[in-house]
C-alpha positions as CSV (number, residue, x, y, z in Angstrom):
1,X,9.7,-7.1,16.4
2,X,6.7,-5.4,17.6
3,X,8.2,-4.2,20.8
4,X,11.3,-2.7,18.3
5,X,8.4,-0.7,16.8
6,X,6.8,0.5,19.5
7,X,10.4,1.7,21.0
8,X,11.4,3.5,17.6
9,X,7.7,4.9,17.2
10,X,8.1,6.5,20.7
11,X,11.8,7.9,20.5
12,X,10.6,9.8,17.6
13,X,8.3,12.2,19.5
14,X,11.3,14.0,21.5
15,X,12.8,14.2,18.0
16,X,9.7,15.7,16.2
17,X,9.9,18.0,19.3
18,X,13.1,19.1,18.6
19,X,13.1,19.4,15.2
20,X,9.7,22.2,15.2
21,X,11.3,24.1,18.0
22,X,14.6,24.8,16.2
23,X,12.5,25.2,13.0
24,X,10.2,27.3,14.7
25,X,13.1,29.6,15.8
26,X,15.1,29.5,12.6
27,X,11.5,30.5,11.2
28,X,11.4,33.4,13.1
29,X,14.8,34.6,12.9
30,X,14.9,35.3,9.0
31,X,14.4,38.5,7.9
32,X,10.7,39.6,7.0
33,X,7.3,39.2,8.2
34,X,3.9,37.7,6.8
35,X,2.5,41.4,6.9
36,X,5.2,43.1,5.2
37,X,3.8,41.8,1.4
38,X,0.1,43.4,2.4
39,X,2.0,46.8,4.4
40,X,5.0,47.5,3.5
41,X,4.7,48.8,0.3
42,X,1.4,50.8,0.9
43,X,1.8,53.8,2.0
44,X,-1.9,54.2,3.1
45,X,-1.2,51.1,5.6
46,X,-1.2,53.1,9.2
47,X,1.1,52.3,12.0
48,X,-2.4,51.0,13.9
49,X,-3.5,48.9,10.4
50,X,-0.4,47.1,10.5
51,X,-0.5,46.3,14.6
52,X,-3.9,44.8,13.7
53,X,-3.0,42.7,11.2
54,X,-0.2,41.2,13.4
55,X,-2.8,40.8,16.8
56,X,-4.5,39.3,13.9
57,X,-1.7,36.7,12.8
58,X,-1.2,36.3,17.2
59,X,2.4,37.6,15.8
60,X,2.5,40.4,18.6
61,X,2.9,37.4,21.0
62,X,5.7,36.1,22.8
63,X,7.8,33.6,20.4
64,X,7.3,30.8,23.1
65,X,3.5,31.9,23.1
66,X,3.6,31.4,19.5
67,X,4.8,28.1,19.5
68,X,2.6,27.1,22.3
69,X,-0.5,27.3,20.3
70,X,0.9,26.0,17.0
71,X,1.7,22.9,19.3
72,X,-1.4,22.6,20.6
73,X,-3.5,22.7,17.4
74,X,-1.0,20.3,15.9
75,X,-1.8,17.9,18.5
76,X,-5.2,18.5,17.6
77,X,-3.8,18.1,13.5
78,X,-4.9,21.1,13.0
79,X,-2.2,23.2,10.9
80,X,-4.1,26.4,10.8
81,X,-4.7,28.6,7.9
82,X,-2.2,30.0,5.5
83,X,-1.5,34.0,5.6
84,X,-1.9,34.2,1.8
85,X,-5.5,33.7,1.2
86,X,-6.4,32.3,4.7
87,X,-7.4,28.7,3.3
88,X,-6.8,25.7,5.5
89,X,-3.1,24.1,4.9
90,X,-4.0,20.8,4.6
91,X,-6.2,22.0,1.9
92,X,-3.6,23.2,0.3
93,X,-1.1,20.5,0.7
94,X,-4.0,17.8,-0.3
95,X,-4.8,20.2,-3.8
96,X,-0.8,19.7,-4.5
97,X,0.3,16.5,-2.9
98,X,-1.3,14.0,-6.2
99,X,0.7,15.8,-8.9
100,X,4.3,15.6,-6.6
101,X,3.3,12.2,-5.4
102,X,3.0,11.2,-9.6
103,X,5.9,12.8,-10.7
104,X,8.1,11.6,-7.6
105,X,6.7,7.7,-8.2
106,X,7.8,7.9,-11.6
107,X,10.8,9.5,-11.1
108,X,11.4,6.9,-8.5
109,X,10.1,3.9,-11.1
110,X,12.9,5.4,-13.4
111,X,15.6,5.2,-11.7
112,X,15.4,2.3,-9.5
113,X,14.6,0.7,-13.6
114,X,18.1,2.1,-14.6
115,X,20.0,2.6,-11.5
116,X,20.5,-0.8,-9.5
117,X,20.9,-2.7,-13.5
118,X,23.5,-0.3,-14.0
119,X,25.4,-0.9,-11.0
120,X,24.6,-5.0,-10.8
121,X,26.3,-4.8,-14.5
122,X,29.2,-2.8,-13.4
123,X,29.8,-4.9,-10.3
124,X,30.1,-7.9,-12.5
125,X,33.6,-6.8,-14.4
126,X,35.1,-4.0,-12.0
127,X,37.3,-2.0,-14.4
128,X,36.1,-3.1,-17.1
129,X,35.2,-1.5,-20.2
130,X,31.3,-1.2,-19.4
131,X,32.3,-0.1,-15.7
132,X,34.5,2.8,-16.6
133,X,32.2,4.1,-19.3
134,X,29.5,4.2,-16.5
135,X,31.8,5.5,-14.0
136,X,32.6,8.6,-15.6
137,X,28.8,8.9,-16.9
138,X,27.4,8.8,-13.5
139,X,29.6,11.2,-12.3
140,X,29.0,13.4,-14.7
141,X,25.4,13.2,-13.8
142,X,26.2,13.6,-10.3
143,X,28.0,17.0,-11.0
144,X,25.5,18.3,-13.2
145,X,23.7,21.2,-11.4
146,X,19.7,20.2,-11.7
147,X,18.5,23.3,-11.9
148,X,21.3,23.8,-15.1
149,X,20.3,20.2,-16.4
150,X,16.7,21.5,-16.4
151,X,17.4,25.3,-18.4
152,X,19.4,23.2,-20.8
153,X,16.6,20.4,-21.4
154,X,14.2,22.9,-21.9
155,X,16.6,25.3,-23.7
156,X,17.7,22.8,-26.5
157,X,14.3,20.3,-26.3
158,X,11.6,22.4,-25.9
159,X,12.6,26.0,-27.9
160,X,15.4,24.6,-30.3
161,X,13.8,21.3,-30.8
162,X,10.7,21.8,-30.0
163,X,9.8,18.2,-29.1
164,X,9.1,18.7,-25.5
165,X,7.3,21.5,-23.5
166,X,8.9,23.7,-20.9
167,X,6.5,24.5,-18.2
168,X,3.2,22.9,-16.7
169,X,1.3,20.1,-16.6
170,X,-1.1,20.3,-19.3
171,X,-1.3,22.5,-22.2
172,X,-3.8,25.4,-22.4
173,X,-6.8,24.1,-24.4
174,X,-6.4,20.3,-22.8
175,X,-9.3,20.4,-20.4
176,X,-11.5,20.6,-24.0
177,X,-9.6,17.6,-25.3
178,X,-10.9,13.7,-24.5
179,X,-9.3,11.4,-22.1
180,X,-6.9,10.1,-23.8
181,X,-5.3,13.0,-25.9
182,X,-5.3,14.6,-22.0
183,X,-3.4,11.6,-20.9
184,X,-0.6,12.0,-23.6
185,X,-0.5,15.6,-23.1
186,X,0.4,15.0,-19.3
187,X,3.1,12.6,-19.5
188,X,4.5,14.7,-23.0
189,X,4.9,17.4,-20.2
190,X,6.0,14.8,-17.9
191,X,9.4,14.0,-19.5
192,X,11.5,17.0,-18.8
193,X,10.8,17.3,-15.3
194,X,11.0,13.3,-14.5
195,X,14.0,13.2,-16.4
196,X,15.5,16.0,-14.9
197,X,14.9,14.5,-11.3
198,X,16.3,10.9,-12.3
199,X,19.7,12.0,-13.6
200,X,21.2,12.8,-10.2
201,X,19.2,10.1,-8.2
202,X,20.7,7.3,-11.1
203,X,24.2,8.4,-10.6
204,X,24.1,8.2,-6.8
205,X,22.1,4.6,-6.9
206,X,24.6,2.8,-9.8
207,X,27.5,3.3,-7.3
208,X,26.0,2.5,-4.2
209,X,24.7,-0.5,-6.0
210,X,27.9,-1.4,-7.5
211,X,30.3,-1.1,-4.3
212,X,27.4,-3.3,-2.7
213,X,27.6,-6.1,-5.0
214,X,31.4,-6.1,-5.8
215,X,31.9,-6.9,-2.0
216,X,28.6,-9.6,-2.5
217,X,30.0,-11.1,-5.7
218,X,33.0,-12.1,-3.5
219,X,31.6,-14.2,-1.0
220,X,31.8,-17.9,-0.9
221,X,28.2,-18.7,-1.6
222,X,28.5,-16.7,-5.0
223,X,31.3,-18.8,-6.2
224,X,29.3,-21.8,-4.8
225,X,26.1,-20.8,-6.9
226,X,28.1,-20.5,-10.1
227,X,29.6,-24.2,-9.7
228,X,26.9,-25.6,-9.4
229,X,26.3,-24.5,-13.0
230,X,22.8,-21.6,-11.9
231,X,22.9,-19.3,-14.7
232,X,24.6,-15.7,-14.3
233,X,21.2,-14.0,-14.1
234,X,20.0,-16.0,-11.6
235,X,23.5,-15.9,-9.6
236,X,23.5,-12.0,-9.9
237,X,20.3,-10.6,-9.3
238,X,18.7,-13.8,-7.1
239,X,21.4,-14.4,-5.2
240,X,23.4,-12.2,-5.3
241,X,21.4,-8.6,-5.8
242,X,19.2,-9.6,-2.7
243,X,22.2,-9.4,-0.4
244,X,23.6,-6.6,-1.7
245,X,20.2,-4.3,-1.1
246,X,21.2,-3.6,2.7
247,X,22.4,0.4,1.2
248,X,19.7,0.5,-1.3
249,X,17.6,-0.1,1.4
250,X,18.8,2.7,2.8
251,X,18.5,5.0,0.3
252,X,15.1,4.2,-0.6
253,X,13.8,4.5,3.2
254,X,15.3,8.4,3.0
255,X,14.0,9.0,-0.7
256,X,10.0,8.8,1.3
257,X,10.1,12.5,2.6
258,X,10.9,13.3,-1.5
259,X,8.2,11.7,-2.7
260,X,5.9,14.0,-0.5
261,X,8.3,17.1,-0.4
262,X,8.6,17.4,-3.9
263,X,11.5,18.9,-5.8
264,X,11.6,22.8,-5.2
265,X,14.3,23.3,-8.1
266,X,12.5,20.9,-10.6
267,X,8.6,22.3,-9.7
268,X,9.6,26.0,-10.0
269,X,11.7,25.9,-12.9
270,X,9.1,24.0,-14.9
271,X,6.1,25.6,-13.2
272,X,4.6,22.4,-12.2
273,X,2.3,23.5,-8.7
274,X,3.5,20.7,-6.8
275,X,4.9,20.7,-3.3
276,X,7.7,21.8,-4.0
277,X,7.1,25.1,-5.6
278,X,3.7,25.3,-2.9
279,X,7.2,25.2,-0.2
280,X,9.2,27.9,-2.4
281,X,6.4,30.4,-2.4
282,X,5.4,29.9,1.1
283,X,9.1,31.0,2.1
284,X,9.0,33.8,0.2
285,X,5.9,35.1,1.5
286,X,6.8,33.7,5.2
287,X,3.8,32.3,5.2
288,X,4.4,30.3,8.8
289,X,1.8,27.9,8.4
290,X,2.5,26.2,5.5
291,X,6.4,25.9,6.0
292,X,5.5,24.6,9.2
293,X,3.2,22.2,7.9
294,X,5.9,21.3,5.5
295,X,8.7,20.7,7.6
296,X,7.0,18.8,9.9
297,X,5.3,16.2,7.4
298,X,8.9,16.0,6.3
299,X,10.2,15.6,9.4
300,X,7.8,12.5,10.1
301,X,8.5,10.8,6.8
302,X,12.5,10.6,7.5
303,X,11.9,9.2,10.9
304,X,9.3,7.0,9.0
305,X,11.7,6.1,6.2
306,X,14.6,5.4,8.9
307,X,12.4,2.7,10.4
308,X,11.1,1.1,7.4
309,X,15.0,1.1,5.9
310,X,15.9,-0.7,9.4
311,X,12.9,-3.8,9.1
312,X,13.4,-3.9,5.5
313,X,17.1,-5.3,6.4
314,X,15.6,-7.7,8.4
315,X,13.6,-9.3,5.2
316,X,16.6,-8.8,3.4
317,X,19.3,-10.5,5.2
318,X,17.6,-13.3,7.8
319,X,21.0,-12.9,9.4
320,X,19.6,-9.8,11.1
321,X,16.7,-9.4,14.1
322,X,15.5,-6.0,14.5
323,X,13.8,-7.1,17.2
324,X,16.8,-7.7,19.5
325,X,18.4,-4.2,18.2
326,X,19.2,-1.8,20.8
């Protein structure tokens, strides 16, 4: 197992390489510069004003030059200083990463809660009453645009309803307000964009939980389980559930980059300054070091997620030994 590890842990620096030079590139290649917000829309900017501010950026180098040193001061984990105001990225990313980390744990808490029940349930009766009903739910959640779900939740709950609110974290006069009316306040705002997040995720977990166990439920051992009398509970999600968890598994080790990245759709729409939106406005503004930043972190935690999915199977079918894989 340990030499598995090492051998995965390794293979994934060519990969990391790859993935910043073809980001780097693709980078590069879009339209627009990190000057053109602070030049090209002053006319009192010189020609020799806007040179400097380039030499000053090292964007009058060589693209190759370019990515040189961004290499070397990530090996250093160093991931310079943003354009925009010229604060540190990880500064940055640490100021935003506790608010996407909550909202993505909760989201996650939701819909493994609803998602793998739902699918366990419709596994038991295939075509059954409960399992169509749920079949054409979930794919009407799959279908549903997110970043329509979310103008809709905030269209009918927050301004025709008024129950909910629309945008932020906190509303304006909370940081006056004790602990507790702060805490209600938070997860009050909380319920539109964790909601919004869950719908899609739910409908994409029920089936893959469902196919999973319809193929478990089959097995002999099921069939022995239930004769000798274990009750259904027990047979489906002790038995059975823990066989079936081999895609789940899967999905869950790819799900770790989200719960860093953020949603962009879900954190712009609802103003929340999470990852997410920190990504969406460093695009915009081609600020280099922060998409950079970005992408790479992300980068790391799908390799990351792809290693924990594979030595998760291992604890959850003995029948496998990672250790002897490729």
């Amino acid at each position: 197992m340990g030499k598995y590890v090492v051998r995965r842990v390794v293979a994934m620096i060519p990969v990391l390489l790859w993935i910043s030079v073809i980001s780097f590139g693709i980078m590069h290649l879009a339209p627009g510069k990190p000057t053109d917000a602070a030049t090209q829309f002053n006319p009192r900017v010189s020609l020799e004003a806007r040179e400097r501010l380039a030499h000053l950026y090292g964007l009058d180098q060589p693209l190759h030059r370019q990515y040189a040193s961004w290499l070397g001061r990530i090996a250093r984990l160093d991931f310079g200083r943003s354009f925009l105001d010229d604060r540190p990225v990880m500064d940055k990313i640490a100021e935003r990463l506790p608010i996407t980390l909550l909202i993505n744990v909760l989201t996650l808490a939701v819909v493994l809660g609803i998602g793998i029940p739902l699918g366990v349930l419709a596994a038991v009766r295939p075509q059954g009453w409960f399992d169509r009903t749920t079949t054409v739910l979930v794919f009407l959640g799959y279908s549903i645009p997110s970043f329509w779900l979310a103008l809709l939740g905030m269209a009918w709950f927050g301004v025709a309803l008024h129950w909910l609110p629309v945008s932020g974290l906190h509303s304006l006069d909370a940081e006056w307000w004790s602990w507790w009316p702060r805490l209600t306040d938070t997860a009050w705002h909380l319920i539109l964009p964790v909601g919004v997040s869950a719908v899609v995720s739910v409908a994409g977990l029920s089936r893959y939980a469902r196919s999973s166990m319809i193929e478990v439920l089959q097995q002999d051992y099921i069939r022995t389980a239930r004769a000798k009398g274990l009750p259904e509970r027990r047979v489906l999600f002790h038995h059975g559930l823990r066989n079936g968890l081999l895609p789940i598994l899967t999905i869950l080790g790819l799900s770790l980059p989200d719960l860093i990245g953020g949603s962009v759709i879900a954190e712009t729409i609802f103003s929340i300054p999470g990852m997410g939106r920190l990504f969406y406005e460093a695009v915009m503004a081609r600020d280099y070091p922060v998409i950079m930043a970005l992408v790479t972190i992300g980068a790391i935690l799908t390799l990351l997620g792809n290693l924990l999915a594979d030595l998760a199977y291992a604890w959850a079918d003995p029948r496998i030994r990672v250790g002897k894989a490729s």
